[in-house]
N, C-alpha and C positions, 0 to 999 in steps of 0.2 A: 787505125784507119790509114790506108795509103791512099796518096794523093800521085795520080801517072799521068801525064800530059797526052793529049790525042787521043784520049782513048772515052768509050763510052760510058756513062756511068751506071752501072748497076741499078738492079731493083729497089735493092734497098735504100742508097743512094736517092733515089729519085722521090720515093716515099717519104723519106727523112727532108726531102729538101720543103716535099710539101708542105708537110708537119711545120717547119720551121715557118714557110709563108706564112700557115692558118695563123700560127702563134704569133707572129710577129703583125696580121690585121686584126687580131684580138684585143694586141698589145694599141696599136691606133684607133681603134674603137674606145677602147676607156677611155684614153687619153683625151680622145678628143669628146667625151660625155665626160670627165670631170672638166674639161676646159670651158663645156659650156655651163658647167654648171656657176664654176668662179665667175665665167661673164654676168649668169642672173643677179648672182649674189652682188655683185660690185655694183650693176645698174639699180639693185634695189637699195642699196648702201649709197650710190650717189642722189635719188630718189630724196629718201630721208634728210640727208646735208643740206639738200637742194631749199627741201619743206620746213629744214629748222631756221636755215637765213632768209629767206623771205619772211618768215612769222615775226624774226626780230628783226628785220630792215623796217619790217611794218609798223611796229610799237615800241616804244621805247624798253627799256627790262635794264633793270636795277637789281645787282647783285651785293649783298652785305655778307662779310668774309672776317673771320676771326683770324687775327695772327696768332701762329699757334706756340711762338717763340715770346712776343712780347703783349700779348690778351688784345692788342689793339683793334679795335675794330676798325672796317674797310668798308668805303662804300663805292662801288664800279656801277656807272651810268653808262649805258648806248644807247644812244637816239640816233633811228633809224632814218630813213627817205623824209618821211611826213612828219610836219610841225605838231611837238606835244600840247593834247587840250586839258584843261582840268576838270 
């Protein structure tokens, strides 16, 4: 390929150059449908996060945990917003 300043560019040239457009908003097209696809994904992933700490702001939840080094057992409390009833 040469490249000559001032001058007009050829057929083929001009076809190639299209080519290159088409492909390069094919190339912005995906980009931009996998872009949105990550948006859904993350808003339904915050979604989720959103729906698990509310559930435990709400109720207290008690976690019992074996150490896996010395057998000891672990008890983890959260109490949430509202006073626990019995």
């Amino acid at each position: 390929m040469v490249f000559r300043r001032g001058q007009d560019k050829s057929a083929e040239n001009k076809t190639a150059d299209k080519a290159d457009k088409n492909d390069n908003e094919i190339s912005n097209l995906r980009l931009e449908a996998r872009m949105d696809a990550l948006d859904r994904r993350l808003d339904n992933i915050d979604s989720m996060v959103t729906a698990v700490a509310e559930r435990v702001m709400s109720r207290p939840l008690v976690m019992n945990i074996v150490c896996p080094h010395c057998g000891k057992g672990i008890e983890i409390s959260l109490i949430g917003q509202e006073k626990p009833t019995k």
